[in-house]
Biopython code that builds the backbone (N, CA, C, O; Angstrom):
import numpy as np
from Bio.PDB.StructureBuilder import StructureBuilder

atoms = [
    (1, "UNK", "N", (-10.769, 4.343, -70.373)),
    (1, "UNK", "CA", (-11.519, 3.640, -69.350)),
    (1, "UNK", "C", (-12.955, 3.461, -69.829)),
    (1, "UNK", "O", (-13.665, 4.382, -70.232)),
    (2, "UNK", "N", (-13.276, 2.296, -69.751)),
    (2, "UNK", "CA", (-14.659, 1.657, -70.226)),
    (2, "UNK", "C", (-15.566, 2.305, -69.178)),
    (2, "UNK", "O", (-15.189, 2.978, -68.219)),
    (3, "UNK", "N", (-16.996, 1.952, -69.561)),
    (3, "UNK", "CA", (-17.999, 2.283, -68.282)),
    (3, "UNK", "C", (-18.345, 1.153, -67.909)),
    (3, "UNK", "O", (-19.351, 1.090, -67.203)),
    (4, "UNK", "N", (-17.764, 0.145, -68.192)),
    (4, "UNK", "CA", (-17.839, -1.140, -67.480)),
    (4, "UNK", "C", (-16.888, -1.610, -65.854)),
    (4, "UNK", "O", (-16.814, -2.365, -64.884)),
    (5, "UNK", "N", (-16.465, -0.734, -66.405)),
    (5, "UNK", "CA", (-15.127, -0.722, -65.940)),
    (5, "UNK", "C", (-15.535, -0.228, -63.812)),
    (5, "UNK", "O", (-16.180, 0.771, -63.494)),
    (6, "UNK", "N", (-15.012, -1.119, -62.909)),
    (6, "UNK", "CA", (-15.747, -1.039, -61.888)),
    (6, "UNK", "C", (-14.498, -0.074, -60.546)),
    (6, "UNK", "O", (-13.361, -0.545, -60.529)),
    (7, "UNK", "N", (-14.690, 0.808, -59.833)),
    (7, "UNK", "CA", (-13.738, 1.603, -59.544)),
    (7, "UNK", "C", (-12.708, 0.599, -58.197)),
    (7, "UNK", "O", (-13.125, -0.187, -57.347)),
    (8, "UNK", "N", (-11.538, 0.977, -58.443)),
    (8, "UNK", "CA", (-10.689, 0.327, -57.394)),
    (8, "UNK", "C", (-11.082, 0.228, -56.041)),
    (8, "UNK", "O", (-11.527, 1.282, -55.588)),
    (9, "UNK", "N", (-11.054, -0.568, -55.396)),
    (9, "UNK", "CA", (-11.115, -1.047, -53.806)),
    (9, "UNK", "C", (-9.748, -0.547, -53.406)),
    (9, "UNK", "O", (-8.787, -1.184, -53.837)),
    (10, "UNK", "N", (-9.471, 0.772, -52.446)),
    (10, "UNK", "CA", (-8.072, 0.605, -52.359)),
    (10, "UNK", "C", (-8.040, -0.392, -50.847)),
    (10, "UNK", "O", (-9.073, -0.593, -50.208)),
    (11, "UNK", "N", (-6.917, -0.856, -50.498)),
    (11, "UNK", "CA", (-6.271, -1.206, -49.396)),
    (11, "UNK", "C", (-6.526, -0.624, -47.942)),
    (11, "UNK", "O", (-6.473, -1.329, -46.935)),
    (12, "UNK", "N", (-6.818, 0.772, -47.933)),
    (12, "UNK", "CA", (-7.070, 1.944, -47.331)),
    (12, "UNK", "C", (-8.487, 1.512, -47.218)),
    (12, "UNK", "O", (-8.661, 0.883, -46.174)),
    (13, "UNK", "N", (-9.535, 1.636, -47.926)),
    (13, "UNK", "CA", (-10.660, 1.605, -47.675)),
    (13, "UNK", "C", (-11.330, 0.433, -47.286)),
    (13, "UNK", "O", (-12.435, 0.321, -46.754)),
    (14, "UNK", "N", (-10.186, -0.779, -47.756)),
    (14, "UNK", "CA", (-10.778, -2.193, -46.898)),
    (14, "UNK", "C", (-10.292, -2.109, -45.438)),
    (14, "UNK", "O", (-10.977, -2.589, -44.535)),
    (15, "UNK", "N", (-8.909, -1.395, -45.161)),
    (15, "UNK", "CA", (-8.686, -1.360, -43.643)),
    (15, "UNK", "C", (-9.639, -1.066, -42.951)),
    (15, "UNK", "O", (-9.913, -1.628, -41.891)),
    (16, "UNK", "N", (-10.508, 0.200, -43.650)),
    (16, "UNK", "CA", (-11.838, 1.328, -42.672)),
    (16, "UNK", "C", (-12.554, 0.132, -42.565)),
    (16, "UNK", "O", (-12.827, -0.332, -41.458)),
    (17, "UNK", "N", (-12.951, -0.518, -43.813)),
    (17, "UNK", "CA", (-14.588, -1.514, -43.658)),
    (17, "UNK", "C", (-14.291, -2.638, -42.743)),
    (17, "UNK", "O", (-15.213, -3.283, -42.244)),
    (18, "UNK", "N", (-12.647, -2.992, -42.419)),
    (18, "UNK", "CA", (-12.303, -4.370, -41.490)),
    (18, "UNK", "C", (-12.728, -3.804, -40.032)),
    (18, "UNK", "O", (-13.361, -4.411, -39.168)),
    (19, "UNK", "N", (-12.084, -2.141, -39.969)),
    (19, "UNK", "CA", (-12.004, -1.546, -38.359)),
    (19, "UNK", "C", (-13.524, -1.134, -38.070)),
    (19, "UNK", "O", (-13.714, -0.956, -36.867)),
    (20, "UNK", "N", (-14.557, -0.955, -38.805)),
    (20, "UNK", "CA", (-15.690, -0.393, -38.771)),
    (20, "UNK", "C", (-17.160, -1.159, -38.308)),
    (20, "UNK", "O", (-18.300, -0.780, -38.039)),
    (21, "UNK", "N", (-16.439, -2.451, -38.381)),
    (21, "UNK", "CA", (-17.330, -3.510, -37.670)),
    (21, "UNK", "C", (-17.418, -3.579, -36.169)),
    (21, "UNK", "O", (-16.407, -3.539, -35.468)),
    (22, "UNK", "N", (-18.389, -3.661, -35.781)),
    (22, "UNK", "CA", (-18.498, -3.566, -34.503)),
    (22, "UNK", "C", (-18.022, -4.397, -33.133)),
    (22, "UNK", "O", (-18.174, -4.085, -31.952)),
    (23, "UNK", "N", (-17.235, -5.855, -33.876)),
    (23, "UNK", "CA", (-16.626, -6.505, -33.417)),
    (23, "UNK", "C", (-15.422, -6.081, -33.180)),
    (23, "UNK", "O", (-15.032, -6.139, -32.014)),
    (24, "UNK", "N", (-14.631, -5.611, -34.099)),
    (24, "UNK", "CA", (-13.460, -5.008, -34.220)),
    (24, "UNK", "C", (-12.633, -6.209, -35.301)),
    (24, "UNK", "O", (-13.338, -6.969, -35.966)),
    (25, "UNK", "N", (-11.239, -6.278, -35.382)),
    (25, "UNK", "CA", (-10.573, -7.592, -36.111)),
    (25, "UNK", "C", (-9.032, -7.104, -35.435)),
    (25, "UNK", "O", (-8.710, -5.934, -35.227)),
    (26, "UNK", "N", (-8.263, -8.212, -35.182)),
    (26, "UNK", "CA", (-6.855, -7.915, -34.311)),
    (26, "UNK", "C", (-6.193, -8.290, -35.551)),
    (26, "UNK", "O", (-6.781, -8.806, -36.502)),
    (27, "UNK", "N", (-4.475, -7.910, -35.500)),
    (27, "UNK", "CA", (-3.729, -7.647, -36.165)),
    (27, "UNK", "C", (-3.725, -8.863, -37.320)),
    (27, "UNK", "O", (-3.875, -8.885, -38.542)),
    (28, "UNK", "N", (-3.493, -9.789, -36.354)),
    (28, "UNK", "CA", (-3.214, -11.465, -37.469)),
    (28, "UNK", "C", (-4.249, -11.207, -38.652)),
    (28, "UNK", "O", (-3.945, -11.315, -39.840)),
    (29, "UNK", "N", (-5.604, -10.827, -38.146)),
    (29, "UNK", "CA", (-6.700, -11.011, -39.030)),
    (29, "UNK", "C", (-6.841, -10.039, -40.073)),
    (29, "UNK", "O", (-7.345, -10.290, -41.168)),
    (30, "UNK", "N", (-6.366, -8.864, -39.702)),
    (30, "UNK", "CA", (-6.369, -7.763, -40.592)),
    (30, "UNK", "C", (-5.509, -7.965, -41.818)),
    (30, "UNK", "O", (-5.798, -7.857, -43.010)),
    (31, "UNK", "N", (-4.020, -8.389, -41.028)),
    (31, "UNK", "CA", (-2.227, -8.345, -42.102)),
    (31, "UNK", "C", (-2.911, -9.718, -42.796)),
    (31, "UNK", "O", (-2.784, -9.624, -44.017)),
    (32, "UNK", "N", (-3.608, -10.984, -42.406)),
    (32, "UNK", "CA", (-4.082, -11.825, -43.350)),
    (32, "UNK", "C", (-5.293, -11.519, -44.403)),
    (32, "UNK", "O", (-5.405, -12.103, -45.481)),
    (33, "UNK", "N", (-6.149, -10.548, -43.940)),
    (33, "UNK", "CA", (-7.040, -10.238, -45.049)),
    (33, "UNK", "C", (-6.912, -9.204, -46.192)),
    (33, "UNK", "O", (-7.653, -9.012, -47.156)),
    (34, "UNK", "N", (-5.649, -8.527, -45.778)),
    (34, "UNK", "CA", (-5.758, -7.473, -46.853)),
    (34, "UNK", "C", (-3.878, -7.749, -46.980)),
    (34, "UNK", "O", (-3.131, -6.780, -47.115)),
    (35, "UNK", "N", (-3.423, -8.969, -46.919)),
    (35, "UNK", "CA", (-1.912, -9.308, -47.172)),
    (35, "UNK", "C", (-0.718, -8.932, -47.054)),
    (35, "UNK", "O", (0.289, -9.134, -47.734)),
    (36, "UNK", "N", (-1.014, -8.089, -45.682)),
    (36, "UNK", "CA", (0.205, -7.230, -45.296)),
    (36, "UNK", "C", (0.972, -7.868, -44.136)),
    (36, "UNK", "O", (0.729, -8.990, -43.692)),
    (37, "UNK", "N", (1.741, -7.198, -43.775)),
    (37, "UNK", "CA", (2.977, -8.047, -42.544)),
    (37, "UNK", "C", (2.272, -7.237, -41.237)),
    (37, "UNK", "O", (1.809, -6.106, -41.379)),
    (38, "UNK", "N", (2.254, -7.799, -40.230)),
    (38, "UNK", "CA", (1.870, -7.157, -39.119)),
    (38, "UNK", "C", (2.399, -5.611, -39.159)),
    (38, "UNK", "O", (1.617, -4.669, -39.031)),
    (39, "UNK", "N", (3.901, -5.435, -39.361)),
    (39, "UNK", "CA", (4.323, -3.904, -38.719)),
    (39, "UNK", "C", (3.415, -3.071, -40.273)),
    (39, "UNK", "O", (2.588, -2.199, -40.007)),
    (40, "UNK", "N", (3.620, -3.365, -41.488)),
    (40, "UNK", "CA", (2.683, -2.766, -42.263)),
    (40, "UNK", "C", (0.853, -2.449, -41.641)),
    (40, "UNK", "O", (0.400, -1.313, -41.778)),
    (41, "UNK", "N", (0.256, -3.206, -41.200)),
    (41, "UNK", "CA", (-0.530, -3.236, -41.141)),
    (41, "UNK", "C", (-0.641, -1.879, -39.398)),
    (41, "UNK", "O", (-1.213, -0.798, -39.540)),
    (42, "UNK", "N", (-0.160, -2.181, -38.345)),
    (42, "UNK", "CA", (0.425, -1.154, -37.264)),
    (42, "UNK", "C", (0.570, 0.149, -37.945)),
    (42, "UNK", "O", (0.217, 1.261, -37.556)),
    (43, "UNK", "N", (1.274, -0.273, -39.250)),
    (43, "UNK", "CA", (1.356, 1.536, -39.625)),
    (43, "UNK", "C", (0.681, 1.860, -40.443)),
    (43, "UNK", "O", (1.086, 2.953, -40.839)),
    (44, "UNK", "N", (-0.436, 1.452, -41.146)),
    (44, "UNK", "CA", (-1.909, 1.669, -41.740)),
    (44, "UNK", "C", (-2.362, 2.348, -41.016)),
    (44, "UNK", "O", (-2.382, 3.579, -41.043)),
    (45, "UNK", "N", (-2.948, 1.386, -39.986)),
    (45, "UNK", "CA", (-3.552, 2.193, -38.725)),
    (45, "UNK", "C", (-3.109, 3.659, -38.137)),
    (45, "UNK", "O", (-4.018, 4.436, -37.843)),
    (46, "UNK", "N", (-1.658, 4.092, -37.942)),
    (46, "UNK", "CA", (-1.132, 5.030, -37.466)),
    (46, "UNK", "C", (-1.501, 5.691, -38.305)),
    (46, "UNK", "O", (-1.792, 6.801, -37.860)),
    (47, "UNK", "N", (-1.789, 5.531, -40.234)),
    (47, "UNK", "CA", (-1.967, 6.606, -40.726)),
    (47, "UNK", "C", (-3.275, 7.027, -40.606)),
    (47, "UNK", "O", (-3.611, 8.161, -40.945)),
    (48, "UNK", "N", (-4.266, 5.977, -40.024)),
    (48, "UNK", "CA", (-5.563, 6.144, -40.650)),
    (48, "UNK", "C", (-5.595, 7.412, -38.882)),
    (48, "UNK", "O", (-6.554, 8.183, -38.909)),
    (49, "UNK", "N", (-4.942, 7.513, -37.974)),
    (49, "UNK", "CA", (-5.031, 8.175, -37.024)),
    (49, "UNK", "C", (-4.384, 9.832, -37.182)),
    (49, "UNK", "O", (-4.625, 10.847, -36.529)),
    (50, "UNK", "N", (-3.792, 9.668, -37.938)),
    (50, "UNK", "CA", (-2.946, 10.723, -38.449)),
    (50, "UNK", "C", (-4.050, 11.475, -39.175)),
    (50, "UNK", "O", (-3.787, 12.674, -39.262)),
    (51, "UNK", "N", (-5.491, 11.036, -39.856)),
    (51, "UNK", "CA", (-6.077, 11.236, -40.922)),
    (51, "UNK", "C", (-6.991, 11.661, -40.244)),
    (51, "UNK", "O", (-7.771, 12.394, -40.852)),
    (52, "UNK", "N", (-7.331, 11.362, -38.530)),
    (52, "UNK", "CA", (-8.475, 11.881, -37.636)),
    (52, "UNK", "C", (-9.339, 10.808, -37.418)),
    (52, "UNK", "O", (-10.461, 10.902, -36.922)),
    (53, "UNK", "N", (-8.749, 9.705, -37.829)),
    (53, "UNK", "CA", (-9.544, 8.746, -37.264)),
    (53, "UNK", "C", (-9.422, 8.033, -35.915)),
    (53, "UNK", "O", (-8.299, 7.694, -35.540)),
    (54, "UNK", "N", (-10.522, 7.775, -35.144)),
    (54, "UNK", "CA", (-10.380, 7.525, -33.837)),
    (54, "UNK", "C", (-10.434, 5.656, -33.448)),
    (54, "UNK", "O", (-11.457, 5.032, -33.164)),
    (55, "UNK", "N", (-9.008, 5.082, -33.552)),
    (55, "UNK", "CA", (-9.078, 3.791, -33.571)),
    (55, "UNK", "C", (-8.840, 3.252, -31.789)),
    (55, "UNK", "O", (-7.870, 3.588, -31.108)),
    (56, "UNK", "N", (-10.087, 2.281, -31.270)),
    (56, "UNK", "CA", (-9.477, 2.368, -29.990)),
    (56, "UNK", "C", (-8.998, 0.612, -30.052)),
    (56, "UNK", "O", (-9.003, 0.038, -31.141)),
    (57, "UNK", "N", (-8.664, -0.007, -28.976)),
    (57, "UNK", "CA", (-8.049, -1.426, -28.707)),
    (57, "UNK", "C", (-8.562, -1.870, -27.541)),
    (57, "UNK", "O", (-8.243, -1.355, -26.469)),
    (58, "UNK", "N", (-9.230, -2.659, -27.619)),
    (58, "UNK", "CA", (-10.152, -3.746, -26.462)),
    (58, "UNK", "C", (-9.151, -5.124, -26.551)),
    (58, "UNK", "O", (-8.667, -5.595, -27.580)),
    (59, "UNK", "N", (-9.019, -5.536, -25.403)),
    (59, "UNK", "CA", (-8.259, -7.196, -25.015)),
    (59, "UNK", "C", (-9.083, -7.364, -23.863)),
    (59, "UNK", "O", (-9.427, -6.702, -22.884)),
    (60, "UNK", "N", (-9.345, -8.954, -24.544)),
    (60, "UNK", "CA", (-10.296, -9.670, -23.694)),
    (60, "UNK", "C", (-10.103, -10.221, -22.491)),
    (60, "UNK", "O", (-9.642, -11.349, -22.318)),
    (61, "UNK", "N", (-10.494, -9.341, -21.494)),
    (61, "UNK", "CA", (-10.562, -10.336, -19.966)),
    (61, "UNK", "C", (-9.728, -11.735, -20.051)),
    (61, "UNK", "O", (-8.580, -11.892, -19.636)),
    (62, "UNK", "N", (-10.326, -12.453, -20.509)),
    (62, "UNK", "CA", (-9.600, -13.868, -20.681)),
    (62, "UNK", "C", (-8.269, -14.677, -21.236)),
    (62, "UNK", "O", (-7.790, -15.802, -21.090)),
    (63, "UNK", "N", (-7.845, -13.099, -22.177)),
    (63, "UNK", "CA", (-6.274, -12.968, -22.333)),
    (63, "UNK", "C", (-6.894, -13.079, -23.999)),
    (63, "UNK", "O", (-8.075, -13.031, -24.343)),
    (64, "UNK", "N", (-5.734, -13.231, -24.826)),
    (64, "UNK", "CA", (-5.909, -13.035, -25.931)),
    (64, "UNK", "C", (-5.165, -12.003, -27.029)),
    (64, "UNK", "O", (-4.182, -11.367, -26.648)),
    (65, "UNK", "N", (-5.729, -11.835, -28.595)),
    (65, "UNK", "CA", (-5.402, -10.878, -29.071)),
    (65, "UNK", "C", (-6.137, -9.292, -28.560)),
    (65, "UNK", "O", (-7.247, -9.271, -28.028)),
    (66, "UNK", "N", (-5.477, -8.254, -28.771)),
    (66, "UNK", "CA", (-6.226, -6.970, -28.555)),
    (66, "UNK", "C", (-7.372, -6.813, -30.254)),
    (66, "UNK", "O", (-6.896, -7.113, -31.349)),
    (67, "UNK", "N", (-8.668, -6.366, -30.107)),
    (67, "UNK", "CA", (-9.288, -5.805, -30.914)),
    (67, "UNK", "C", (-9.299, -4.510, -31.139)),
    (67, "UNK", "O", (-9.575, -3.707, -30.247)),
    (68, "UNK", "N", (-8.947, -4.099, -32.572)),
    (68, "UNK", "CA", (-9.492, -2.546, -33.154)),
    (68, "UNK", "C", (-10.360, -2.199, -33.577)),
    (68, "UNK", "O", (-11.169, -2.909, -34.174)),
    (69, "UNK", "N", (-10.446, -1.110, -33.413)),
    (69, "UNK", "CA", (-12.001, -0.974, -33.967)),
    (69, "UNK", "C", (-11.925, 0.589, -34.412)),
    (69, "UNK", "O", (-11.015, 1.276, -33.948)),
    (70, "UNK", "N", (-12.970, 1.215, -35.400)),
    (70, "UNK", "CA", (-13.051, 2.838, -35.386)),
    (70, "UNK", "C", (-14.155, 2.622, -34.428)),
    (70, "UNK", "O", (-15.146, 1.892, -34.447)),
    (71, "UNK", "N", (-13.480, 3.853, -33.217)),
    (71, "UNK", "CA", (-14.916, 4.579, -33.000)),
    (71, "UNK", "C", (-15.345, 5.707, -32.944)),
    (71, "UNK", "O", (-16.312, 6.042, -32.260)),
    (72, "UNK", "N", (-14.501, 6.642, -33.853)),
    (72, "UNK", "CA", (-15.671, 7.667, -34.221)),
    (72, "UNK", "C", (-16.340, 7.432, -36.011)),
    (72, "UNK", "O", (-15.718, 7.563, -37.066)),
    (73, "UNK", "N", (-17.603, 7.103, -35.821)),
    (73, "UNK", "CA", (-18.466, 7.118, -36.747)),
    (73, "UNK", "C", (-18.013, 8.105, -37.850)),
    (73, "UNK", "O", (-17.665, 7.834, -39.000)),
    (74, "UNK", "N", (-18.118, 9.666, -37.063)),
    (74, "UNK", "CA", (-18.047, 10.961, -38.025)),
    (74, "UNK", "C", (-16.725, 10.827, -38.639)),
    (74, "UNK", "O", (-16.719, 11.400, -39.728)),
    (75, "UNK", "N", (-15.829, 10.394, -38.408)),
    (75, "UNK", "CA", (-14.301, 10.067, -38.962)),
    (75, "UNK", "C", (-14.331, 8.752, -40.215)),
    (75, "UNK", "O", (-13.386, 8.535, -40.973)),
    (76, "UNK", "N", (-15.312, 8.166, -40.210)),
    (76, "UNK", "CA", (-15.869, 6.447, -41.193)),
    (76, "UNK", "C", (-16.416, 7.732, -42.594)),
    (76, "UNK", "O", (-15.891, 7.789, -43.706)),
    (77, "UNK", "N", (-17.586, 8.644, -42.090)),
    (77, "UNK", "CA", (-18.275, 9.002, -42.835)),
    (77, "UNK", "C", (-17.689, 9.997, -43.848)),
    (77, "UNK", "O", (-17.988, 10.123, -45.035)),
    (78, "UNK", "N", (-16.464, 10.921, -42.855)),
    (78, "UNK", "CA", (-16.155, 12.009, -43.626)),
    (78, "UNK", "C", (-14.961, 11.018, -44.167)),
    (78, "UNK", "O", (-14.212, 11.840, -44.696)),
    (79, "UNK", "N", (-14.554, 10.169, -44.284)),
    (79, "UNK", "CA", (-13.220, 9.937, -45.471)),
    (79, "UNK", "C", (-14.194, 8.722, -46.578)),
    (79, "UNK", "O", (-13.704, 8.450, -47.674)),
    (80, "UNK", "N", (-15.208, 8.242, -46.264)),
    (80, "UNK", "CA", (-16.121, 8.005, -47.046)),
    (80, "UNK", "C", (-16.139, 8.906, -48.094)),
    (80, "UNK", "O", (-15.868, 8.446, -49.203)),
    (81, "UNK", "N", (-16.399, 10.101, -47.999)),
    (81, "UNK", "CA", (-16.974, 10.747, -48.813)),
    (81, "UNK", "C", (-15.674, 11.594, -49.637)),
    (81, "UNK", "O", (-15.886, 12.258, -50.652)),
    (82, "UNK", "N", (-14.846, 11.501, -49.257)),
    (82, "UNK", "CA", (-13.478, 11.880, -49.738)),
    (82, "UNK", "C", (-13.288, 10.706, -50.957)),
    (82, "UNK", "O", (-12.457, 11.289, -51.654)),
    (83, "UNK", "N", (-13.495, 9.669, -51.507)),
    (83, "UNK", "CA", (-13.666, 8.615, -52.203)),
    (83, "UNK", "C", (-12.349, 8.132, -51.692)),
    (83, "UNK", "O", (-11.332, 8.293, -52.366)),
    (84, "UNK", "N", (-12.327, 7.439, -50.314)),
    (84, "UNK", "CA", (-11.178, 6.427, -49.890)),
    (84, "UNK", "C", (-11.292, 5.043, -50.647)),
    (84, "UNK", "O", (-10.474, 4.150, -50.428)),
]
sb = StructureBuilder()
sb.init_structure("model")
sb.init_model(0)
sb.init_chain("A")
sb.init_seg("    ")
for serial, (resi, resn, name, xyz) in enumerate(atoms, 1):
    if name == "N":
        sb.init_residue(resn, " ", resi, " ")
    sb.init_atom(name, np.array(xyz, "f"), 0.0, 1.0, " ", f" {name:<3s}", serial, name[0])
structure = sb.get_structure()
């Protein structure tokens, strides 16, 4: 391995940076940005909950998709530092 060489983005750690926005992102948007099938993407999430992360789901008054989101911060920071 070169030192050019730039470290992997896993899959895992783009899920955290999609759920970590303060908007949140619903399923379609997630399984389309990181190329997974909806039920893949459902069970990302289950793991990232399994892992202590606190994912909640907002649906908009006006009908719609549901939004995810992390919201515990301290759960973003400590698998941060685990090199997710």
């Amino acid at each position: 391995m070169s030192l050019s060489t730039k470290p992997r983005t896993t899959k895992k750690a783009q899920l955290i940076k999609l759920l970590g926005t303060k908007a949140g992102s619903d399923i379609a948007t997630l399984s389309d940005k990181l190329g997974w099938q909806h039920h893949t993407t459902r069970a990302a999430m289950s793991g990232l909950r399994k892992d202590g992360f606190t994912i909640i789901a907002s649906k908009p008054s006006g009908g719609g998709l549901a939004k995810y989101r992390i919201h515990s911060e301290l759960a973003a920071v400590s698998e941060a530092s685990h090199g997710a």
